[in-house]
C-alpha positions in Angstrom: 6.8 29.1 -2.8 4.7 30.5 -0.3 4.1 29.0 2.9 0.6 27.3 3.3 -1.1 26.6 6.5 -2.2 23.3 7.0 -5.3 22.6 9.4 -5.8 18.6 10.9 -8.1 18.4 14.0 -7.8 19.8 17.3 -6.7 16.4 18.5 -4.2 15.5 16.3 -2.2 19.7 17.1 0.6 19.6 19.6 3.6 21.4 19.9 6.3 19.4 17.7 9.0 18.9 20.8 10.5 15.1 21.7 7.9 12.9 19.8 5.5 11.3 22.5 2.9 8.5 22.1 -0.5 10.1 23.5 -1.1 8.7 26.9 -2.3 6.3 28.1 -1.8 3.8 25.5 -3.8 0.2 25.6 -1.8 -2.8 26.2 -4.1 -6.1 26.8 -3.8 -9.9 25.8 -4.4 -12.4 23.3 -4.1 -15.8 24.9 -2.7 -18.0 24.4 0.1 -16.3 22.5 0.4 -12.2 21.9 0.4 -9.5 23.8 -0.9 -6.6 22.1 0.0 -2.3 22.7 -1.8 0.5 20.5 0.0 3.4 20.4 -0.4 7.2 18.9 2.5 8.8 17.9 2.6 12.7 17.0 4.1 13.6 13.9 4.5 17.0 12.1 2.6 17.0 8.8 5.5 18.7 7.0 8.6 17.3 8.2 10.3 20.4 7.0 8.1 22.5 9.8 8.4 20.6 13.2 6.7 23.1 15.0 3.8 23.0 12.9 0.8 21.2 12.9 0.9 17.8 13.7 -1.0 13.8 13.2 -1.4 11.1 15.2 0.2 8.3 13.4 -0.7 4.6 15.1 1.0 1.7 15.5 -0.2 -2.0 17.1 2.9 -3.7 18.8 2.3 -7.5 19.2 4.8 -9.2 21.4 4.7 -13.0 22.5 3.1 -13.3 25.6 4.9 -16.2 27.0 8.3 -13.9 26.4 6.5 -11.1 28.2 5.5 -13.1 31.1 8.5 -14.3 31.4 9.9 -10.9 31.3 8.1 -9.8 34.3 8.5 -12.7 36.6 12.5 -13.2 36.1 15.2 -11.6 38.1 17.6 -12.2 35.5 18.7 -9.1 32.9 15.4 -8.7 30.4 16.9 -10.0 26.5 15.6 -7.5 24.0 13.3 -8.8 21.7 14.1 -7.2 18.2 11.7 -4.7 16.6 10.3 -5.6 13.2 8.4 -3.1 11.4 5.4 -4.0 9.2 5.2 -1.5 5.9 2.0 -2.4 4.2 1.2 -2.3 0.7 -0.9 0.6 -1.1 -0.1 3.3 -0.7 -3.1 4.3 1.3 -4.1 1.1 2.8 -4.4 0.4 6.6 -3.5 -2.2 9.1 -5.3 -2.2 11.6 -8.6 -3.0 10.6 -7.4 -6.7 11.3 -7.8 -8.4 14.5 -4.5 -9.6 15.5 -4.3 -13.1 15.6 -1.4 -15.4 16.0 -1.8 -17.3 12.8 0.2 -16.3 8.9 2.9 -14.0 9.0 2.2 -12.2 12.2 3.0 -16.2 14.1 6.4 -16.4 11.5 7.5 -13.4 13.0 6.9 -14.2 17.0 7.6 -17.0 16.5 11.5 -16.0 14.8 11.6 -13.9 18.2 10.7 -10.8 16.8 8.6 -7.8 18.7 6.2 -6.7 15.4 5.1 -3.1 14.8 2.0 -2.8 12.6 1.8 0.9 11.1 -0.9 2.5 9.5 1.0 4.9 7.5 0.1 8.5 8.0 -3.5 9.2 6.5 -4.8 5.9 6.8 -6.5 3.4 9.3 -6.3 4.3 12.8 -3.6 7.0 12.2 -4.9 10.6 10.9 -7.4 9.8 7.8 -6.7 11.4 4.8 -10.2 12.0 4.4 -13.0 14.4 2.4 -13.6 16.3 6.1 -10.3 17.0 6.2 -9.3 17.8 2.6 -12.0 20.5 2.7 -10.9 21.5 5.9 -7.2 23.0 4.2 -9.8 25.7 2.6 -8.3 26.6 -0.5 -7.7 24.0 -3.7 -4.1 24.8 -3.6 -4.0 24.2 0.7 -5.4 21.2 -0.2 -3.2 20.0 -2.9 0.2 21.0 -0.8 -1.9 19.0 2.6 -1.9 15.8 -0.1 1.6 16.2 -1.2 2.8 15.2 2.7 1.9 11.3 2.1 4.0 10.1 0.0 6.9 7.7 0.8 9.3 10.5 2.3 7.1 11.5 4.5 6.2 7.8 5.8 9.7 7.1 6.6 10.3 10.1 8.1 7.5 9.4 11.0 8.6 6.0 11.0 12.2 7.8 12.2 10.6 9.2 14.7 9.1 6.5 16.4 11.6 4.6 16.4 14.0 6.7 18.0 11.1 6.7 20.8 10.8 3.2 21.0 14.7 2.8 21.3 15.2 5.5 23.4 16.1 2.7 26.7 17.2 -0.2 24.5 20.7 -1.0 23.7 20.3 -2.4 20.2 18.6 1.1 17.8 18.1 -0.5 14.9 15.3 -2.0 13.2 14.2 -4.7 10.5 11.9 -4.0 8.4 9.1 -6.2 6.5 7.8 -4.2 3.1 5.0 -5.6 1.1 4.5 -4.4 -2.2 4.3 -0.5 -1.5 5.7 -1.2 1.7 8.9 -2.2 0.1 9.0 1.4 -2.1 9.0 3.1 1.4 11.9 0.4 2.4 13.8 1.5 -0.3 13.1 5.1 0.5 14.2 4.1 4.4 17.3 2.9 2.6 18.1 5.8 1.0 18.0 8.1 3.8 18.4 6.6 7.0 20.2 3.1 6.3 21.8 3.5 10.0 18.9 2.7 11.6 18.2 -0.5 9.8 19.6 -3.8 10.8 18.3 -6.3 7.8 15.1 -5.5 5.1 13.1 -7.8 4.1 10.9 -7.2 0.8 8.0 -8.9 -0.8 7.2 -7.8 -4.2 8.3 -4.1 -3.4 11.8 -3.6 -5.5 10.3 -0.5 -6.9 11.3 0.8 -10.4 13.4 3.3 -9.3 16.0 3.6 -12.1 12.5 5.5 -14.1 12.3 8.8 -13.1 8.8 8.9 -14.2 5.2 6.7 -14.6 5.2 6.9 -18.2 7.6 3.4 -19.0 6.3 1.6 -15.6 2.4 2.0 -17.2 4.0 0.7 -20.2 5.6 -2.5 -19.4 2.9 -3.4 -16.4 0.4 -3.5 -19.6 1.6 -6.5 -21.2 1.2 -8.4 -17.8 -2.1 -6.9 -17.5 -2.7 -8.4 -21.4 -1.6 -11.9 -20.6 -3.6 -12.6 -17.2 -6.7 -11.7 -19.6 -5.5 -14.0 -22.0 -5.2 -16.7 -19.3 -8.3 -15.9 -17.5 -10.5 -16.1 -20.9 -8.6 -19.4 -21.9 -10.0 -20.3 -18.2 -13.3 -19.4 -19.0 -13.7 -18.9 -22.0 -17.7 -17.9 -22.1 -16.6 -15.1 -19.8 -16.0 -13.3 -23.2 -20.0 -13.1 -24.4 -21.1 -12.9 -20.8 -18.9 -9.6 -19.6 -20.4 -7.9 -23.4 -23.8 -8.5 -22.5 -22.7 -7.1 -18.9 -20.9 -3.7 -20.5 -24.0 -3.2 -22.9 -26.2 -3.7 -19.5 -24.2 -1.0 -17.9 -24.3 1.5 -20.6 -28.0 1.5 -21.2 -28.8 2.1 -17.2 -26.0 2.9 -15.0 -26.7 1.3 -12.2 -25.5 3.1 -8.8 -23.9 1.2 -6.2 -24.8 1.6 -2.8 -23.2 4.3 -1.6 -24.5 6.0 -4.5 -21.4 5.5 -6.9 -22.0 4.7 -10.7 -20.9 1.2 -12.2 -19.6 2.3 -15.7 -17.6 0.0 -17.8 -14.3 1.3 -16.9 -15.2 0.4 -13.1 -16.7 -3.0 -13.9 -13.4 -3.8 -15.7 -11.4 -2.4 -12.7 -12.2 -5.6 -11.2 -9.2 -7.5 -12.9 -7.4 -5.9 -10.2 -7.6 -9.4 -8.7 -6.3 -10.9 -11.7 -2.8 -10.1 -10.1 -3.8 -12.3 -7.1 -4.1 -15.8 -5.8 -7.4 -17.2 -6.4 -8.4 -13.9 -8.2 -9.3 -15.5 -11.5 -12.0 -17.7 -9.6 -13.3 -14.8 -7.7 -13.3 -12.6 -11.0 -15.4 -15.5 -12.7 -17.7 -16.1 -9.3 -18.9 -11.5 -9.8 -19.1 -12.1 -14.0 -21.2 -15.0 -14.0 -23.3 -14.0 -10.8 -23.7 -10.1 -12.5 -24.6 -12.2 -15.6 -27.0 -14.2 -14.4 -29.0 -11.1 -12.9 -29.3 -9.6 -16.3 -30.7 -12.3 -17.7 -33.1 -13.3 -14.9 -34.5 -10.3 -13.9 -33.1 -7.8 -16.1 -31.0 -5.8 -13.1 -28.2 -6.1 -10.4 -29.3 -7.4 -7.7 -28.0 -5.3 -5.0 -26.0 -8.2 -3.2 -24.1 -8.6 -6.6 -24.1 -4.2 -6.8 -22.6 -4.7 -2.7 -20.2 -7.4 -4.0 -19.3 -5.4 -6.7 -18.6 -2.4 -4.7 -16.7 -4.6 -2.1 -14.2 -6.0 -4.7 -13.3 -3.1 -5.3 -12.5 -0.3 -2.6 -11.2 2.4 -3.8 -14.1 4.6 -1.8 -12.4 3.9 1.2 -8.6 4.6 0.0 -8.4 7.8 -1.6 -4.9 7.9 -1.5 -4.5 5.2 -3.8 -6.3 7.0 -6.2 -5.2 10.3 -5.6 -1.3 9.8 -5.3 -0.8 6.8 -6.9 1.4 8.2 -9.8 3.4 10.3 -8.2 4.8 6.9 -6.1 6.6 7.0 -9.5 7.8 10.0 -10.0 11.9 10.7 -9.0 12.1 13.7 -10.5 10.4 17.4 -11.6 7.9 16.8 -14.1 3.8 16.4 -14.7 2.2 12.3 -14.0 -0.4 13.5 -16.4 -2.6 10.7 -16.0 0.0 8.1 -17.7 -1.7 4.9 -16.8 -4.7 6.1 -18.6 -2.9 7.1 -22.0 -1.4 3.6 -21.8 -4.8 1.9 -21.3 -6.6 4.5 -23.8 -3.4 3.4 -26.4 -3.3 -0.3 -25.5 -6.1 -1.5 -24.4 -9.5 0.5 -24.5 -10.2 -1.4 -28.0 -10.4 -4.9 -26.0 -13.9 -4.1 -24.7 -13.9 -7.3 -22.7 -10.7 -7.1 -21.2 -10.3 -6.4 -17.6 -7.5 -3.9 -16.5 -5.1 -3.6 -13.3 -3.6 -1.0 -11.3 -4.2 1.5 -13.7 -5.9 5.0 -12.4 -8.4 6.4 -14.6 -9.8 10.3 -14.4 -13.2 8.8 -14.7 -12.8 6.8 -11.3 -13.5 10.5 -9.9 -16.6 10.7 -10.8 -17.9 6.5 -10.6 -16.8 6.0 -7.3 -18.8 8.3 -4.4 -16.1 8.2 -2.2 -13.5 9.9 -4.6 -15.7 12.5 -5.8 -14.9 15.1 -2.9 -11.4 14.5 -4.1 -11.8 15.3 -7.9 -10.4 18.6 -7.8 -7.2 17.9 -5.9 -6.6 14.6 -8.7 -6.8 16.7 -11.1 -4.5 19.5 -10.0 -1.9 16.9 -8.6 -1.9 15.5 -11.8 -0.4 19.0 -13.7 2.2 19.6 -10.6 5.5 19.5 -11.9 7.3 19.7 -8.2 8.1 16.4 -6.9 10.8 15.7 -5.4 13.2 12.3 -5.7 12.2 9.3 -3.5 15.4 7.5 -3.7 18.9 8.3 -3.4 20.3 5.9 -6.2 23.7 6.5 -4.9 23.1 5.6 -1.2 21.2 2.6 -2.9 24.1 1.1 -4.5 26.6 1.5 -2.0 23.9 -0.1 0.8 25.6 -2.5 3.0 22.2 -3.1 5.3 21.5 -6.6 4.4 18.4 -7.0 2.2 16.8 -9.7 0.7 13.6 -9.8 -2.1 11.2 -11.7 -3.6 10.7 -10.7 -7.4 7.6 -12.7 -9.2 7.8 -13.4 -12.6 4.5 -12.9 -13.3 3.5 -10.6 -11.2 0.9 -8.1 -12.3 2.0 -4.5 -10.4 5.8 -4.9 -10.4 7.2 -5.6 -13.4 10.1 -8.7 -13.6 12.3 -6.6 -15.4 12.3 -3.8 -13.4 12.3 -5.5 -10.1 15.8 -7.3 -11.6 17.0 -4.4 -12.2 16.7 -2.7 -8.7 17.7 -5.9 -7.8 20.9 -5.5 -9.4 21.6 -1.5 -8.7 21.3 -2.0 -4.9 24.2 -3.2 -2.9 24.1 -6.3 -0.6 20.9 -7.6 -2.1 20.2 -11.2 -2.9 17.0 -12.4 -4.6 14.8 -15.2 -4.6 13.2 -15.1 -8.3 10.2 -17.2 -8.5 6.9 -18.0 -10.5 6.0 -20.4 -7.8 3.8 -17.3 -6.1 2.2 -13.9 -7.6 1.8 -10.7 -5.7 0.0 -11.3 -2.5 2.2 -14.4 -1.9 3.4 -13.0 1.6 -0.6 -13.2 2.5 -1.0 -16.6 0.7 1.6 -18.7 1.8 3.8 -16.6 4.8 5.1 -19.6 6.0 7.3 -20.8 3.2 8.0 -17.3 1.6 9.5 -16.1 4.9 11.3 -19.5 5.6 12.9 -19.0 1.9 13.7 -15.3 2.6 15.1 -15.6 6.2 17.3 -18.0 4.8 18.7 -15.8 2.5 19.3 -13.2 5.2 21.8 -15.9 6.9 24.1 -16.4 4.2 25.0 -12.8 4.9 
């Protein structure tokens, strides 16, 4: 293949030598219990090309600040406090655009003893954004379509190597534990694959990804069935929901209303918001945009544009192109096209069922509704035909693991399928599970407290 230049700002190019935060880094306080450092890290885009162009990739390190004081005032020998790495869900979604706080799973964690490094995975958040100013800045369609192919998993984990080889560099313990939600616990798996020395214990919520498929085709196709019955619940919940979200579909294909950054609400967007239908609370909040988009129509005929900004809030893919534009190929272990499989399941399965809502499934059309995608059209498209991936897991390293992981598998949950989360499950060694309909996907957010308790528990009885 021939070798492509890449092109990422002037401020994110350096020299790829010993990885180095860019200094100075903040550190500052949150009384009365963290003490907070935001770091940038220099990472090469290609791995495979260290002395190429390079992105900053941020992390927020929260330590207690009664352990820090402490720290400083003693004369006795400083006690390490153990890393744990936060890998968020997505892929493509950030971390730091929360304010730490010591309250839900960032409080389990200090409170366990734990030092906790927030990453916003390369192309997101505070790290390099994967954005439409820098897309059109690789010049050519196929720069740009080799710049995308650098955030996926293997890439992630590779930066995360770096770092932590930085952050160890003066500390006698070199491993790590890691916390994956959902996506997070792919690129655990990934971590696991590749560099299962550096790990000391993993810890994964709702991330066993399917990685005995080698493709997106049979993950599109079981996920559809749990898409099928949480509409089946949610219209036995609310039952006039069925004549209301018609009347809204009929609405939207007479006028097309545009949201306000300028993006169209078609159908197939509207129904994108049973995204939520996979999360706690999400049939009330589902109900709460139907019947208020509802009740517009029939007063006045229109959107309002608090419902249009509600609308476009529930939804976010403007903000996350990655999501969008690499989701499939999260999926794919081996050579061969992603051809838009979600959307030949949903066009097979479930395009008839005019009122029903749909999940994580990526349409072609989302390219052209949402404003925010548009710029990266071209690039979906092409990804979508590329028959070059490579594998994301290393299924033998998996099952002869001995790092000490433990996972939470919902039965109902909407984005990883039961069956297919068992079976991971089962092919990695020194796994135990905690199998549950107690929670659904976002459980780690909803209750921390009692999920973590349950899954450091199982970490003991290794």
């Amino acid at each position: 293949m021939t070798q492509l230049d890449l092109h990422v700002p002037a401020r994110a190019i350096s020299p790829s030598q010993h990885l180095q935060p860019e200094a100075p880094y903040e550190t500052y306080s949150i009384p009365p219990a963290l003490q907070v450092e935001e770091r940038f890290f220099k990472c090469p885009v290609s791995h495979d090309n260290p002395n190429g162009p390079h992105l900053d990739v941020f992390v927020r390190i929260c330590r207690s600040l009664a352990r820090s004081h402490t720290s400083a005032t003693t004369t006795q020998p400083k006690q390490e406090s153990p890393y744990i790495l936060f890998l968020q869900g997505g892929p493509g979604f950030e971390c730091s655009s929360s304010t730490p706080a010591y309250a839900g799973v960032l409080k389990v964690l200090i409170d366990r003893g734990y030092t906790v490094l927030y990453l916003d995975q390369r192309g997101t958040g505070l790290s390099t954004c994967l954005t439409a100013e820098l897309l059109a800045k690789q010049g050519s369609l196929a720069h740009q379509v080799e710049f995308c192919k650098h955030f996926r998993a293997d890439s992630i984990v590779k930066d995360c190597e770096l770092i932590r080889k930085h952050l160890t560099s003066d500390r006698q313990e070199k491993r790590w534990t890691l916390l994956g939600q959902s996506f997070g616990g792919f690129c655990e798996l990934t971590y696991l694959s590749f560099f299962p020395e550096a790990l000391q214990a993993v810890i994964n919520t709702g991330g066993m990804a399917p990685v005995l498929d080698v493709a997106p085709m049979p993950v599109y196709e079981r996920i559809i069935n749990k898409i099928k019955q949480a509409n089946e619940e949610y219209y036995a919940k609310f039952p006039q929901d069925v004549v209301r979200v018609r009347h809204i579909h009929q609405f939207l294909v007479r006028h097309a209303p545009k949201t306000p950054n300028g993006g169209t609400l078609t159908c197939n967007r509207f129904r994108q918001l049973g995204l939520d239908l996979g999360m706690h609370g999400g049939y009330n909040r589902l109900h709460n945009l139907v019947f208020r988009a509802h009740t517009d129509i029939v007063q006045s005929g229109m959107l309002g544009y608090r419902t249009l900004e509600m609308i476009e809030a529930a939804a976010s893919y403007d903000s996350v192109p990655i999501y969008s534009v690499l989701h499939e190929s999260i999926y794919c272990q081996e050579p061969g096209a992603t051809d838009w499989a979600a959307a030949k399941v949903f066009q097979a399965q479930l395009s008839r069922l005019d009122h029903y809502f749909i999940g994580e499934i990526i349409l072609p059309t989302m390219f052209d509704d949402y404003a925010g995608l548009r710029p990266f059209k071209d690039v979906a498209f092409e990804l979508a035909k590329r028959q070059d991936w490579t594998p994301l897991y290393n299924l033998e390293q998996l099952q002869k693991n001995r790092v000490p992981i433990v996972t939470a598998i919902y039965i109902d949950d909407m984005f990883v399928h039961l069956d297919a989360g068992l079976a991971t499950a089962k092919h990695i060694g020194n796994c135990k599970e905690l199998i549950t309909n107690r929670w659904l996907h976002n459980a780690l957010r909803h209750e921390p407290h009692e999920l973590l308790g349950y899954l450091f528990g199982l970490l003991q009885e290794f």
